[in-house]
C-alpha positions in Angstrom: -7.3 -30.7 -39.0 -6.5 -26.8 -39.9 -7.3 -24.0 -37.9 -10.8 -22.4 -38.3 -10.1 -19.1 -39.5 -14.1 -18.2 -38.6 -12.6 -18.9 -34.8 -13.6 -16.0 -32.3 -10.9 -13.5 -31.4 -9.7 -13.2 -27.9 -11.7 -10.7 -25.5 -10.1 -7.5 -24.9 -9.6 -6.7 -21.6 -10.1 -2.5 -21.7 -12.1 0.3 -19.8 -11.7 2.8 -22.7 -14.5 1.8 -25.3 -17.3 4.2 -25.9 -17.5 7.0 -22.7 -14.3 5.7 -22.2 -12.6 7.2 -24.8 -14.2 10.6 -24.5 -12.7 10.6 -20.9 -9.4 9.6 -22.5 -9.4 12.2 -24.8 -10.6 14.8 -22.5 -7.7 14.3 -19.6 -5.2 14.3 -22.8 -6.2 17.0 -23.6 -6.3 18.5 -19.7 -2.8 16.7 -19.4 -1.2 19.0 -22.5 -2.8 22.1 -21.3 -1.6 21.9 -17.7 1.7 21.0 -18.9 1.5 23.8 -21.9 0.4 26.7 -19.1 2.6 25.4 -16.1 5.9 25.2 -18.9 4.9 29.0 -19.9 4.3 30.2 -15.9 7.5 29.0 -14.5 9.8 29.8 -17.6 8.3 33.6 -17.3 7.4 34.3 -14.0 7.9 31.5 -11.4 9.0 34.4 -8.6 5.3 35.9 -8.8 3.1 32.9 -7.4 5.7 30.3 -6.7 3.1 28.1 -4.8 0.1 28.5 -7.3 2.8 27.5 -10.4 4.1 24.4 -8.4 0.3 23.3 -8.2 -0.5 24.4 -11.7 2.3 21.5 -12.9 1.0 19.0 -9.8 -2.3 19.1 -11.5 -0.6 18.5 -14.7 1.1 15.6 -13.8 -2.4 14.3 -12.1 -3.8 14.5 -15.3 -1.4 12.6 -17.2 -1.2 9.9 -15.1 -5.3 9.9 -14.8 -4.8 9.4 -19.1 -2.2 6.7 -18.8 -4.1 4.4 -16.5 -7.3 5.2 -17.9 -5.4 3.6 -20.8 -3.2 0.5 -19.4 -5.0 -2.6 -18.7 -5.2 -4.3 -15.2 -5.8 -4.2 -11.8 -3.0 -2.1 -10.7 -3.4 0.4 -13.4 -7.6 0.5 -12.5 -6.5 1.1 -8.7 -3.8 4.2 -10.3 -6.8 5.5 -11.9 -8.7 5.6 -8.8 -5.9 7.5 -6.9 -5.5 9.6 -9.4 -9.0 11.0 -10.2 -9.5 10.5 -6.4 -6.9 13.0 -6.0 -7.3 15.5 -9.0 -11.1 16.3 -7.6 -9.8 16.5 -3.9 -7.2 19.0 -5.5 -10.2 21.1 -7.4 -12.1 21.1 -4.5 -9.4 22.2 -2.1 -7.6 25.0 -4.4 -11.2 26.0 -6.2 -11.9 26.6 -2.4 -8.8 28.1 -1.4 -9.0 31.1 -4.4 -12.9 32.1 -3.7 -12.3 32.5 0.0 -8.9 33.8 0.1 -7.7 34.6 -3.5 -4.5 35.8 -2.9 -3.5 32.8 -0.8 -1.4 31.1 -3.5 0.3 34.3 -5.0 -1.1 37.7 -6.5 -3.7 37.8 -8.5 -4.6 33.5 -8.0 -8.3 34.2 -7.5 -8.9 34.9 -11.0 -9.6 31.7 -13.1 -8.3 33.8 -16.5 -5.3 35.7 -14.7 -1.5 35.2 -15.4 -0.9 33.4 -12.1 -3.4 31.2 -11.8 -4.0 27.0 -12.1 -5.9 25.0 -13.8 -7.9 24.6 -10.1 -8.6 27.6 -10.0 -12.4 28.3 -9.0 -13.1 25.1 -9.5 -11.6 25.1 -13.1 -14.0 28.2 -14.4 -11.3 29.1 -16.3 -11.5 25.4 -18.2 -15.3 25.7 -18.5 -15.7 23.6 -15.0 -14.4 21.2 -17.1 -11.7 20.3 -14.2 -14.5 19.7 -11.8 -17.1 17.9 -13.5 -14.4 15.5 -15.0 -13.2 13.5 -12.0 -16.8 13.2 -10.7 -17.5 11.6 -14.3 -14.4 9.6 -13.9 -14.6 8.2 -10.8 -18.5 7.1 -11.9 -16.8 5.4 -15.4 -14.0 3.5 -12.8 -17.2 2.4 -10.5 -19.2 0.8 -13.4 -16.4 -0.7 -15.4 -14.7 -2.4 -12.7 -12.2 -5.2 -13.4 -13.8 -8.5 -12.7 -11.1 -9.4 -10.5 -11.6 -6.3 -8.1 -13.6 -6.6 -5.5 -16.6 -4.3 -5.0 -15.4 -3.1 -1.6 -11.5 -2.7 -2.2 -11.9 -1.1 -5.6 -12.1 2.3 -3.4 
C-alpha cells in the first residue's frame, strides 16, 4: 500500500491569517519606527528629555515583542501577546494623558506629538495618525476572537 499523495495536509496552528497579518505588519512597522526615532533621540539629544527618550525606546521594544508573539505559535506566546498589547495601550493611555495635561512633564517641548522630544505615546499617538491608540484596542479584540483552543475563556486575560 503507497501513500496517498491526495492525503490532507496537517492544520496550521496560527493567529496571523487574514486581519491577522495586517496587525503583523502594522506593529512591524510601529516596532521599526520606535526603534528608528528612539536610535536618532538618544544618539543626538538624550540630555534634553531623558525620561520621554527612555519611554520612546520602551514603546519600541513593546512593539516588537507585540510583532513576535503575534507571530510565534502557542499558548505562551498568545498569553505574551496579551501582556504586551495589554501594556502598549495602558502606556498610550497613561503618557497620551500625561502630555495633554502636563506637557512638559517628560522633558521640554513632550507635549507636541511632531516635536524633537517627543514618543511615539505622545497624545495618544497623533503624531502616528492615532495609529498607536486604535492598534492595541484592535489587537487585543483579534487575541479575544482567535483564542487558542487550549486557553480557557477566563484565564486567556
Amino acid at each position: 500500500m503507497t501513500p496517498s499523495s491526495h492525503a490532507p495536509a496537517p492544520a496550521r496552528n496560527t493567529r496571523i491569517s487574514g486581519v491577522g497579518r495586517l496587525l503583523v505588519v502594522v506593529y512591524g512597522i510601529l516596532a521599526l519606527a520606535a526603534t528608528g526615532r528612539t536610535a536618532v533621540q538618544i544618539i543626538e539629544r538624550f540630555d534634553q528629555a531623558p525620561v520621554a527618550f527612555t519611554l520612546s525606546g520602551l514603546s519600541a521594544l513593546v512593539y516588537i515583542v507585540a510583532t513576535i508573539s503575534l507571530v510565534a505559535r502557542g499558548n505562551g506566546w498568545y498569553r505574551v501577546a496579551w501582556a504586551a498589547i495589554s501594556f502598549e495601550l495602558i502606556g498610550v493611555l497613561v503618557i497620551g494623558t500625561i502630555t495633554l495635561v502636563a506637557p512638559d512633564l517628560l522633558g521640554a517641548g513632550t507635549g507636541s506629538p511632531f516635536g524633537r522630544t517627543s514618543t511615539v505615546w505622545t497624545v495618544y499617538g497623533a503624531g502616528y495618525l492615532f495609529v498607536p491608540l486604535v492598534l492595541p484596542i484592535l489587537g487585543l479584540w483579534y487575541l479575544a476572537k482567535h483564542r487558542p483552543a487550549s486557553v480557557p475563556l477566563d484565564d486567556a486575560a
